[in-house]
N, C-alpha and C positions, 0 to 999 in steps of 0.2 A: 677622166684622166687627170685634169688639174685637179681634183677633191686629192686624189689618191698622191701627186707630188709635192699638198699643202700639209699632209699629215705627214709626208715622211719629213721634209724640211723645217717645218714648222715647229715641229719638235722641241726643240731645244731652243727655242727662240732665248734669245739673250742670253744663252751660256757663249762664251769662248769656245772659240776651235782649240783644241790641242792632238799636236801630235803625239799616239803611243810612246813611252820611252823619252820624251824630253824632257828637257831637266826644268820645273819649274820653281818659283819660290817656294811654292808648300809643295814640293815634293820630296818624299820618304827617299833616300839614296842608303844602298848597301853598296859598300866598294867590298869586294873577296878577294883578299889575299893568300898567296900559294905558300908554301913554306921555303921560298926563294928569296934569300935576303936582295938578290939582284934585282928580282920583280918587284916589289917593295919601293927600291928607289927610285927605279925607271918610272914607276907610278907618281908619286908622291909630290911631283911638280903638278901632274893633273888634280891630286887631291887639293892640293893647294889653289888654285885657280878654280876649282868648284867651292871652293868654301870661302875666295875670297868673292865670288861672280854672287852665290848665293847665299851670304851669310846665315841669313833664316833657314835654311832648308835644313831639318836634319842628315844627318853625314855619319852613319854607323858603318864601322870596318869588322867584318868576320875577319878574324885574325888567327898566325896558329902562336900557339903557348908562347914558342922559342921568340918570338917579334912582337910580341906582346907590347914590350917595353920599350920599345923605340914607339909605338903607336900612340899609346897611352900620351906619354908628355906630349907628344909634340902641337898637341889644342888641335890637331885637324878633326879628327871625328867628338861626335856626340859619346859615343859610347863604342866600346871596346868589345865584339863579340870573341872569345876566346873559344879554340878549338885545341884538340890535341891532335897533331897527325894519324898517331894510331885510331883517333875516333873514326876517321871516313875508312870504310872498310861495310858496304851495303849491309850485310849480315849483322852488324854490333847495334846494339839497343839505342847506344851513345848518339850514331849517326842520325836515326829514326828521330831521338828526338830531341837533335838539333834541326833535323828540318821542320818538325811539328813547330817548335820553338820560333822560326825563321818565316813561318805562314801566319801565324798569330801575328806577327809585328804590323804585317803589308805594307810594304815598300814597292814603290810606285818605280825607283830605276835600278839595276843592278847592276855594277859595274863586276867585267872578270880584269884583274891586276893579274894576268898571265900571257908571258910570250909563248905558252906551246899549251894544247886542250889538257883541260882539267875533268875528265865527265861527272867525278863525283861531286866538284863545288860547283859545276856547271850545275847540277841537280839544284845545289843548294839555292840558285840564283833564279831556278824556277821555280821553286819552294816558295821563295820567298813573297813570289807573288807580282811580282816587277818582268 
């Protein structure tokens, strides 16, 4: 019985604990934004405080076309993932392969910037790999 609780804990001798989903310095962050300029700002204090908490980490925003341009300047994220509304639509090629697109990256936390469910970026958010 101790052999068998030296191999399960032993394991990882000298790595860190980490919890699933915490935000760490080298961790991948997607924040997904809705096409709600409302949700955008009510967010964007949090964007802030994750990028001022974790400067190193990157900080990419799925964003749609119309908000593009407030995202872009404002130095919060790494990069700017552009979407078009009519792209989320399950059936459209578009959608497929933004989430192909969104698995290839792996992002370790995925934030949803929505006050009411989103299922189809919610997908994205699991896509993502986070």
């Amino acid at each position: 019985m101790l052999d068998i609780l030296k191999t399960l804990f032993g394991r990882h001798k000298g790595a860190a604990f980490r919890v699933p989903g915490a935000i760490m310095s080298d961790s991948r962050i997607l924040a997904i934004a809705t096409t709600s300029l409302a949700d955008l700002v009510f967010h964007a204090p949090l964007l802030g405080a994750i990028r001022r908490r974790w400067p190193e980490a990157p900080l990419d925003v799925l964003v749609p076309q119309d908000l593009a341009s407030l995202v872009v300047p404002s130095g919060l994220a790494r990069e700017a993932i552009v979407y078009a509304p009519k792209q989320l639509a399950t059936w459209r090629p578009a959608y497929a392969s933004l989430l192909k697109g969104l698995g290839k990256t792996g992002y370790d936390v995925a934030l949803m910037m929505s006050l009411t469910p989103q299922p189809l970026l919610e997908a994205a958010a699991l896509a993502s790999g986070a």
